[in-house]
N, C-alpha and C positions, 0 to 999 in steps of 0.2 A: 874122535867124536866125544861131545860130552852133554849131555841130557838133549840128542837129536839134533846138536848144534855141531856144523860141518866147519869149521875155522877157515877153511879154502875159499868161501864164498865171498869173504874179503877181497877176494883177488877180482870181481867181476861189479863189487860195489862200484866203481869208481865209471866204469865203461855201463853200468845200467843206467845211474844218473845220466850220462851224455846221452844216451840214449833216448830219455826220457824228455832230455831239454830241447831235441831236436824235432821229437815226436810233436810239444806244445809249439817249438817256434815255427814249423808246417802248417799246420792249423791256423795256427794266430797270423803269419804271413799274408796265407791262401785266401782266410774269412777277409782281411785288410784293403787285399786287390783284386776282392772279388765284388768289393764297395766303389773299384775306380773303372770307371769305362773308357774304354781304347776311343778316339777320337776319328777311326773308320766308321766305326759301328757296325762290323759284323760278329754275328755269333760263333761260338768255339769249333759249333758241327761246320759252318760255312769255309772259318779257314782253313780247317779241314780238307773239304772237299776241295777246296782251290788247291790247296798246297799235296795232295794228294795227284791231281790232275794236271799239276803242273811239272810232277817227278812219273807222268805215263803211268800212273796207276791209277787207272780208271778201275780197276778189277777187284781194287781195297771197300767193300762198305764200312759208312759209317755209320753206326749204331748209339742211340741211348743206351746207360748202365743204369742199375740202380744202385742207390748207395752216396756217399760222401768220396770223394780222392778215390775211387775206382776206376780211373781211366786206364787204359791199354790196350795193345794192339795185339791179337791172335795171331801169330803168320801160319797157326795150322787150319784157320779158316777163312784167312785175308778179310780177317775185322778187327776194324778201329771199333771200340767202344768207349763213351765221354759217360761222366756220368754228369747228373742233372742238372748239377751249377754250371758245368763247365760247354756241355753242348747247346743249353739255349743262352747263355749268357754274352754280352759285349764287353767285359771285364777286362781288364790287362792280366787276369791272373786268370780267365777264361783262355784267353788265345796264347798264354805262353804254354800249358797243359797240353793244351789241343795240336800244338805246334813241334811239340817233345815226344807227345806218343805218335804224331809224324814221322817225325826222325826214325823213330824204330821201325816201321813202315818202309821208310827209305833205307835203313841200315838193310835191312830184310834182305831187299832188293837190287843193293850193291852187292852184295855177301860181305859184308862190312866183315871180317876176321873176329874181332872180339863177341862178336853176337853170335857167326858159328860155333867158337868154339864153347860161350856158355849155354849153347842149345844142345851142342854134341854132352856135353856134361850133365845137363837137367837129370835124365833119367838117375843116374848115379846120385848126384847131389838130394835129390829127392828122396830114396830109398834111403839113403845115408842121413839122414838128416832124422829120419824115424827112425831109424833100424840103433846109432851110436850111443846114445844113452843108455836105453835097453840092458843092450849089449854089454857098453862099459861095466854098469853096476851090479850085473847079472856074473861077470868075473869079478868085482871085487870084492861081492859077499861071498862070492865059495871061493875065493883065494885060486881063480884060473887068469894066470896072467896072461895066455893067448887069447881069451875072449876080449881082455880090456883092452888090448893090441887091437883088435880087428875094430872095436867098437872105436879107438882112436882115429885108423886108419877110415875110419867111416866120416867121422866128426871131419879129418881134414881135407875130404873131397867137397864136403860141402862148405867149408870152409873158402876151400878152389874159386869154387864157383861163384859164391859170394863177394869175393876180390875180383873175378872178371868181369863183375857184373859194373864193376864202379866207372869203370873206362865209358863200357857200353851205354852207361846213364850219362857223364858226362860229356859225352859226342854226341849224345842225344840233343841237347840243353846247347850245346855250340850251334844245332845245327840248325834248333828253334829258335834263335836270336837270327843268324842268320836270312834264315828262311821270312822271316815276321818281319824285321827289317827291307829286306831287297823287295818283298811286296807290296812294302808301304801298307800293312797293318796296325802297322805301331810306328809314332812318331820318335823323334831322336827323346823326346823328354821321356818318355815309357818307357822306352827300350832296359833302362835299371830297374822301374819297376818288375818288367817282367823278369828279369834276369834276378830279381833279390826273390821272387816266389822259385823260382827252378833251383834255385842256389841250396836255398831251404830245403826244398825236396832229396837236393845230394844228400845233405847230412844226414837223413836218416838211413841211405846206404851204408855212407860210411858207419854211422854208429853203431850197425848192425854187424860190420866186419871188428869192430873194436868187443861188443858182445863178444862174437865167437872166437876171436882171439886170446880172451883172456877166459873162456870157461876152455876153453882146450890147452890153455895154461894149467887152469884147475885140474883139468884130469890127466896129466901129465904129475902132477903132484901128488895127485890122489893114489893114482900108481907105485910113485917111488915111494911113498911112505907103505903102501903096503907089503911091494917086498922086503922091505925093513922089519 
């Protein structure tokens, strides 16, 4: 340390910008083809409901969110929730959303594996996720290297589950192209539009596992140098 300045956080500059670029080109994607309409003309909540009715889950409601890119699907209360662009809108970047927090809907309901097992992990990943910072820096100012152990061991459960998570979005995203295609929602020419908005949306999982990849790098360093 030298005048509050941590030199390790170098390590996590490089994965914050990806981050960062991912986070503007979601946005700037979403806003683009949420200007293009699907040449069906149904709304995000309607394909929804078809594509929900069409995989026997009549039992899923769909709900308004409020908010921006707040869509998702509850499976502890079987609700799809769209938020505001996306449920009244005929956008091509209306029905790819609408079509994705589907898929999760259908994973649900397959027991897709990858969505068990990041559900059997939330609890963990969640508590870990507050609990390892804490922790960490709480042994490294009284020099308890077991604490910074535990708070590591904490950092890399949710680490876990952040990685599991990436399949689980990406099968998602296969299954709304899919799904949007075979019901003649979207024509052959949309179909990349919609898939360039869903594509957008991965990368900010991924740059979320490159974040915590490289601070759990940081505290991995942070450690060794202070048994040193």
């Amino acid at each position: 340390m030298f005048f509050y300045f941590d030199p390790t956080y170098i390590l996590i500059v490089p994965a914050l910008i990806f981050a960062m670029w991912a986070q503007v080109r979601v946005n700037t994607t979403f806003r683009k083809y949420l200007r293009v309409f699907a040449s069906s003309n149904y709304t995000g909540a309607q394909v929804a409901r078809y594509l929900l009715d069409a995989h026997g889950l009549q039992n899923v409601k769909v709900e308004m969110a409020r908010g921006n890119l707040t869509d998702h699907y509850d499976p502890r209360t079987r609700v799809l929730r769209l938020s505001q662009p996306v449920y009244s809108s005929t956008s091509v970047a209306a029905l790819g959303v609408a079509a994705h927090e589907t898929g999760h809907a259908v994973q649900n309901a397959e027991n897709y594996i990858p969505l068990g097992i990041r559900n059997n992990l939330f609890p963990i990943a969640n508590f870990g996720s507050q609990a390892a910072l804490p922790l960490f820096f709480i042994g490294l100012l009284f020099a308890n290297p077991t604490l910074m152990d535990i708070g590591i061991w904490f950092f890399i459960a949710a680490l876990v589950f952040q990685v599991v998570t990436l399949p689980v979005e990406f099968n998602a995203s296969r299954r709304a192209l899919g799904m949007l295609t075979e019901a003649g929602f979207l024509s052959q020419d949309e179909r990349p539009k919609a898939k360039e908005v869903l594509s957008a949306a991965a990368l900010t999982y991924v740059a979320a596992v490159a974040v915590s990849a490289m601070n759990l790098l940081r505290l991995f360093v942070l450690r060794d140098s202070r048994r040193r």
